[in-house]
N, C-alpha and C positions, 0 to 999 in steps of 0.2 A: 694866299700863297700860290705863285703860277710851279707850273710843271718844268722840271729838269732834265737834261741827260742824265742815264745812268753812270758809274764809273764800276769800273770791274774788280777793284782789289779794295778788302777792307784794311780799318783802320784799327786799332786797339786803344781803346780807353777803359781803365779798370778793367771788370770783366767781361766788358761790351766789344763787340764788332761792330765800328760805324760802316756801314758802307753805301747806297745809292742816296742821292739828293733826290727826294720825290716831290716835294715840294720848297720854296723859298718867299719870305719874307723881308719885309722889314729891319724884324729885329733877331730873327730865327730862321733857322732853315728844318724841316723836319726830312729823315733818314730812315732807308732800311736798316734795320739793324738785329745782331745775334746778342742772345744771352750763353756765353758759358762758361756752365758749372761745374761743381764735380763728379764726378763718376759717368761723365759723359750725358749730364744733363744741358741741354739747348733749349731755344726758345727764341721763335722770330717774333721782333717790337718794334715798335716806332721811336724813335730816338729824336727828339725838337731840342735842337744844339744853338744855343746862343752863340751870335756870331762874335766869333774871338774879340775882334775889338771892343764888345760890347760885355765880353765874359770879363775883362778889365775893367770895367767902370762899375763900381760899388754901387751907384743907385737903378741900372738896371740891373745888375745877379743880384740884390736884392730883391726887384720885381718879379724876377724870377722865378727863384729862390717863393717868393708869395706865394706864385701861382701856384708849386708845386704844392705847397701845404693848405690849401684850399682846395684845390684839384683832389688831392686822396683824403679829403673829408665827404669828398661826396661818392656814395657808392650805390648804382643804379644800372640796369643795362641798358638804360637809353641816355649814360654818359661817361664816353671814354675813358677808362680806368687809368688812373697813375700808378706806377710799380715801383720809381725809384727815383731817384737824385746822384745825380755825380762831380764831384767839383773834384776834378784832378789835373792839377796846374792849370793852364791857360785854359780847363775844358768846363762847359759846364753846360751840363745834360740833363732833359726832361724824360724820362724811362715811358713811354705808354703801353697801352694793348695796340699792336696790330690789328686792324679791320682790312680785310680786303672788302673794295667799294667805291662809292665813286662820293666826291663833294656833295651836296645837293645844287652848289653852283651847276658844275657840271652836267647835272643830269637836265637841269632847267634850259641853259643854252642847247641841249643839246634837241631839247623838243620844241624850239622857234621854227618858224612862227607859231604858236601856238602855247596851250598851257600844260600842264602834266595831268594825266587822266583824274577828277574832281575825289576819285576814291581813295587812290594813291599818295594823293596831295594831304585830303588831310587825314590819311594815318602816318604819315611821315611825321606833320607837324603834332599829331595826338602824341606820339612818342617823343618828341621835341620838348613838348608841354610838360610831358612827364618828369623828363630828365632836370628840367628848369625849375620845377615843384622841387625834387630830390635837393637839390643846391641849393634853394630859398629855402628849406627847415634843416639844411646840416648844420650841427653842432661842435662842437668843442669836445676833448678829452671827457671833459668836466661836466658837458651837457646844455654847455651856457649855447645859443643861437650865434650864429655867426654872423647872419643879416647878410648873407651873398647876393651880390647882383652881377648877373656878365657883364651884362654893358657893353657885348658887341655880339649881340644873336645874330648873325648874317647867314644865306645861302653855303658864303666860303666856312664857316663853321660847325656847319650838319654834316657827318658824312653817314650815309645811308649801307649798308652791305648786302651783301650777294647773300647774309643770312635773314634779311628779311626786317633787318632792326634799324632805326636809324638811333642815331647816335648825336649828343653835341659837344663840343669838347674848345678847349684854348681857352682857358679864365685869367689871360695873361693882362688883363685889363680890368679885372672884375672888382668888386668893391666888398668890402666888407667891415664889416666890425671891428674885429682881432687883425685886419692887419697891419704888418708895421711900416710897410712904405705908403704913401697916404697919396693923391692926388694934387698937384701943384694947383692952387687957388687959381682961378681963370681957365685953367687946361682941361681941354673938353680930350674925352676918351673912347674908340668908337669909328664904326663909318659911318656918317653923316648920313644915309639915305634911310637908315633902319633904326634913329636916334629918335625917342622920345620928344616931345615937345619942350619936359621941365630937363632932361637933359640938354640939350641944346642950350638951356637958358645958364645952365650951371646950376642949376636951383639941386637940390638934396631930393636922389634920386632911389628910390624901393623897388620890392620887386616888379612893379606894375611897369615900370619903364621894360623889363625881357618881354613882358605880356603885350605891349603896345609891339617892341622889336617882332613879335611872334607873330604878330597878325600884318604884318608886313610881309613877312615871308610867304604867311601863305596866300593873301592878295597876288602877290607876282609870280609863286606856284599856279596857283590857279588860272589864272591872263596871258600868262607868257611874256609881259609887259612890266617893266620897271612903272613903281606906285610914285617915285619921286625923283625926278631927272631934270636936270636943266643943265645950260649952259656952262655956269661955273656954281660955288657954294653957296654963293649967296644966292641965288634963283630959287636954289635946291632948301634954304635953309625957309624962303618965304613962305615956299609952296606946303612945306613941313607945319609952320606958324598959322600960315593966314588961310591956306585956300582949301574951298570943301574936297571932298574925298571923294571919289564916285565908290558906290558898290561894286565888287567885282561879277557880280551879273551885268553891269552894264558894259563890262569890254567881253564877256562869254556869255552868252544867251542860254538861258535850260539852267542854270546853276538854283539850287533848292531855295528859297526864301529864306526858311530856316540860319542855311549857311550864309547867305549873304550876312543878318541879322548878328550872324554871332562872329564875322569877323568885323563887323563892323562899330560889335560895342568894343571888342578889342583895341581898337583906331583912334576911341577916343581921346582929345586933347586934352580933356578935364579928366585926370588916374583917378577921381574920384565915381565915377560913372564906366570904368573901362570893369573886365572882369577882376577879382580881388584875390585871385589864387591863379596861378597858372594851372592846377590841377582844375577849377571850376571850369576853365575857359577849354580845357582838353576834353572834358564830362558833354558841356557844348556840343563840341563838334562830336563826339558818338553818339548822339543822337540825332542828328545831322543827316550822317550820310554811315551804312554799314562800314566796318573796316575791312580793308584787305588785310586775306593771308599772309603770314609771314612768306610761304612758299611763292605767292605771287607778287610779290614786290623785291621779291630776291630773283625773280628770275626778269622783272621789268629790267632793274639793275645789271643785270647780263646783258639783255638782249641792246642797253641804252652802252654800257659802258664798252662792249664787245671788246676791240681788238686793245686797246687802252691797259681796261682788266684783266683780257691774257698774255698780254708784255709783261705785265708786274706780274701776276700769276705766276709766269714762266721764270722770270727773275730771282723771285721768293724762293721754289725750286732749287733753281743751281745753286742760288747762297747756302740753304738747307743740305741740300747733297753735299758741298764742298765741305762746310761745318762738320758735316759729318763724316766725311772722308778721311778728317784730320783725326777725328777719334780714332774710327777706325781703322789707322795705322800701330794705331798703340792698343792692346788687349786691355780692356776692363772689367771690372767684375761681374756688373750687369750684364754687358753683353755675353758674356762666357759664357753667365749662367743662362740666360735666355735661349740665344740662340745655339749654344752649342759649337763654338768655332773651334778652328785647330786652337792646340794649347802647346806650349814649348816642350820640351823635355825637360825633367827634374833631376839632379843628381843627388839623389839619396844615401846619408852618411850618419851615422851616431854623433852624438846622441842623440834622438827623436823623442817625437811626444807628439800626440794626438793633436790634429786640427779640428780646429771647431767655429767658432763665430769669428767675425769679422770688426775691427772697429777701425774709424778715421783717424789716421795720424797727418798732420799735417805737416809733417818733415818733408821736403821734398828728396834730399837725399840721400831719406830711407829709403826707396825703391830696389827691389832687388828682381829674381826672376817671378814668373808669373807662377799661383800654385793652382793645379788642380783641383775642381770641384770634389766631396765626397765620394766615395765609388759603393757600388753593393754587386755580391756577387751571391749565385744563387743555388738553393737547395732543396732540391724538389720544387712541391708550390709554394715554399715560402724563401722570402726575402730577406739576409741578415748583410745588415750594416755593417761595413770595413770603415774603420779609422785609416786614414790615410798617413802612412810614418814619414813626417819633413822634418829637416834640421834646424834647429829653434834660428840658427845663424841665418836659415833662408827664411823666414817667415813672415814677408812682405811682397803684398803683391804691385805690382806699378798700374799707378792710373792718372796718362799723363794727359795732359789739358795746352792749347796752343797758349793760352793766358794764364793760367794756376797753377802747376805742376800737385796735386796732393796724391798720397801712398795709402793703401789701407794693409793695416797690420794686422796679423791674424794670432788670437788671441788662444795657447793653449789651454786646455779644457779635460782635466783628468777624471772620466770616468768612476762616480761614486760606489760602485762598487770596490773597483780597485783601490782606492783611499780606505775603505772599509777592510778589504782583505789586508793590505799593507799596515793599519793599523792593527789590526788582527795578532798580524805577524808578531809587528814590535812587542805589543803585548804580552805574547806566550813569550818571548825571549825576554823579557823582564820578570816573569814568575818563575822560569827556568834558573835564573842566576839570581833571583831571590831567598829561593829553595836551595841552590849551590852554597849562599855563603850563610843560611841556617845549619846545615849539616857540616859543613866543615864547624863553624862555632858548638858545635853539639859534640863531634868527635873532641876538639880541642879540649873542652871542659872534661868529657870524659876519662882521658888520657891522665889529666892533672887529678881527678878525681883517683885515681885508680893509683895513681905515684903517691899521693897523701896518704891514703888508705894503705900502702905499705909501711909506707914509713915509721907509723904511727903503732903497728902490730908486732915490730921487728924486739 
């Protein structure tokens, strides 16, 4: 995907902020984008938006649609996380992690003539290997193997970050078991330069076909030099087939034997002779060459991606500030309590009753004024808690959202004591008028007892 202008005002899908185009494709464009939620919860993501015409057509949003649910089966930090899915009308959204960072395309153009430091290079690709292990043993709900294959490991598909991690990501191509959109017989999937041999041929392709793509990557990591180029594809597709492969010590001089050895059983044409786990061929290369610190391949990343990485830097920023600005108009509960902001005036009126906890109602409008935190006021060295007296009619606070409008209601909460004393009460007032309508029944009988007894003497 190449690089785009920004654009400066977002979009609303569900409860997504689309906004700058940072990359574009083919079939996808991928987006700055906000998550938000309630109570003034944010969150800057990557958003890879299928291109409307194509959100139309059933058999790519269902490829789609694949990616997503293979994508969040695999969970690893050396491969971009999926968060979400959104199909709302003509829209349909792939939710990521944000990385800030550069491509590894990028970072490799950016050190021609020449290759990327031999350390650098391959703990990039150790981390590559790993994330590609994680995705060839993901499973199903169930447990059952998925059998994922990318099937298109390229440069443009590593993106490395400023925190030191690279990362692979885009399985919009990738193959599996469980999925349900399947490959059209003949249709090869893929960029041609980093394809397997038995890919190429359409032959029925394992993990070993990532592991062959992997060791392409770092062949032209390491050289600074495309491993497979020619004129048009079919050049490209021969040189793939037919012609030997040089070591990449023979375009870099000083590179460890070791390393040449072990990207070179990677290469191989026969997947039966290449390495047979991506995790074996990552174990390889750390004994290779030491790995670089996260701290120093996060700051190679800096110094490669410089003014690039703080244009988007900077951009991420405003969006974040603006997002939050929008909160910040409207009082929430979190921030109130956190930070302590002004708080409106209450007008306070009977009937009252203690505030206490909080719960979500999702009535939008129930919104009313904003209420005051608890208060304590003080005695001597010690602290006694005041109930704050609101109007059961005001007992909702507003927490409004540019995308969701939701209210949190605050829930009275009567003091057990006071239940106990008020039961107390009623109590003695039921043995009071117990004992009232015994004595009266006692005088009554009496009276009649006492008229008999005359009667009966006369």
């Amino acid at each position: 995907m190449g690089a785009v202008a920004p654009e400066s005002s977002g979009r609303v899908v569900g409860r997504y902020v689309v906004f700058d185009e940072i990359a574009a494709g083919g079939m996808a464009s991928v987006h700055l984008g906000r998550l938000m939620g309630a109570v003034g919860f944010s969150r800057t993501v990557a958003i890879k938006r299928l291109h409307p015409h194509l959100a139309r057509d059933a058999e790519f949003a269902a490829m789609f649609l694949d990616e997503a649910r293979l994508a969040a089966r695999v969970r690893h930090p050396n491969v971009v996380a999926v968060l979400d899915v959104v199909h709302d009308g003509g829209e349909l959204l792939l939710v990521m992690d944000y990385v800030q960072g550069e491509s590894l395309s990028r970072l490799a153009r950016a050190m021609r003539p020449g290759g990327i430091p031999p350390r650098l290079a391959v703990t990039v690709l150790t981390g590559v290997l790993h994330g590609l292990h994680a995705a060839h043993e993901a499973t199903t709900e169930q447990g059952e193997p998925l059998h994922i294959v990318h099937r298109d490991v390229s440069p443009q598909n590593v993106i490395v970050g400023i925190d030191g991690v690279a990362r692979v990501f885009d399985f919009g191509v990738a193959k599996a078991s469980h999925r349900a959109q399947t490959t059209q017989d003949g249709s090869v999937k893929g960029k041609i330069s980093y394809m397997a041999p038995e890919q190429l041929l359409s032959e029925d392709v394992d993990r070993r076909a990532d592991i062959y793509a992997a060791a392409v990557v770092l062949w032209e990591a390491l050289t600074g030099e495309r491993l497979f180029e020619g004129d048009n594809q079919g050049r490209v597709i021969r040189k793939i087939l037919d012609e030997a492969v040089p070591p990449p010590s023979s375009v870099m001089p000083g590179l460890p034997k070791a390393l040449d050895e072990a990207v070179m059983r990677g290469l191989e044409r026969d997947a039966s002779k290449r390495w047979q786990t991506a995790r074996d061929f990552a174990a390889a290369l750390e004994q290779c060459s030491p790995a670089a610190s996260a701290t120093q391949l996060g700051e190679w990343v800096e110094s490669i991606g410089g003014k690039a990485l703080g244009e988007r830097a900077q951009r991420v920023k405003d969006i974040e500030s603006r997002s939050d600005g929008a909160f910040g108009r409207e009082e929430h509960t979190s921030r109130t309590m956190v930070e302590g902001g002004s708080r409106p005036k209450i007008s306070v009126s009977p009937p009252t009753v203690a505030q206490a906890f909080a719960v979500m109602s999702t009535d939008p409008s129930a919104a009313q004024d904003d209420q005051p935190p608890a208060a304590s006021e003080r005695s001597g060295k010690r602290e006694r808690p005041v109930a704050i007296q609101t109007p059961i009619s005001s007992s909702r606070v507003p927490v409004s959202s540019p995308l969701s409008p939701v209210s949190v209601q605050t829930v009275a909460v009567t003091p057990l004591a006071s239940l106990e004393a008020a039961a107390a009460k009623r109590t003695g007032g039921k043995r009071m008028m117990l004992l009232g309508v015994i004595l009266a029944v006692a005088g009554v009988l009496a009276v009649a007892g006492a008229a008999t007894w005359t009667l009966l003497h006369r």
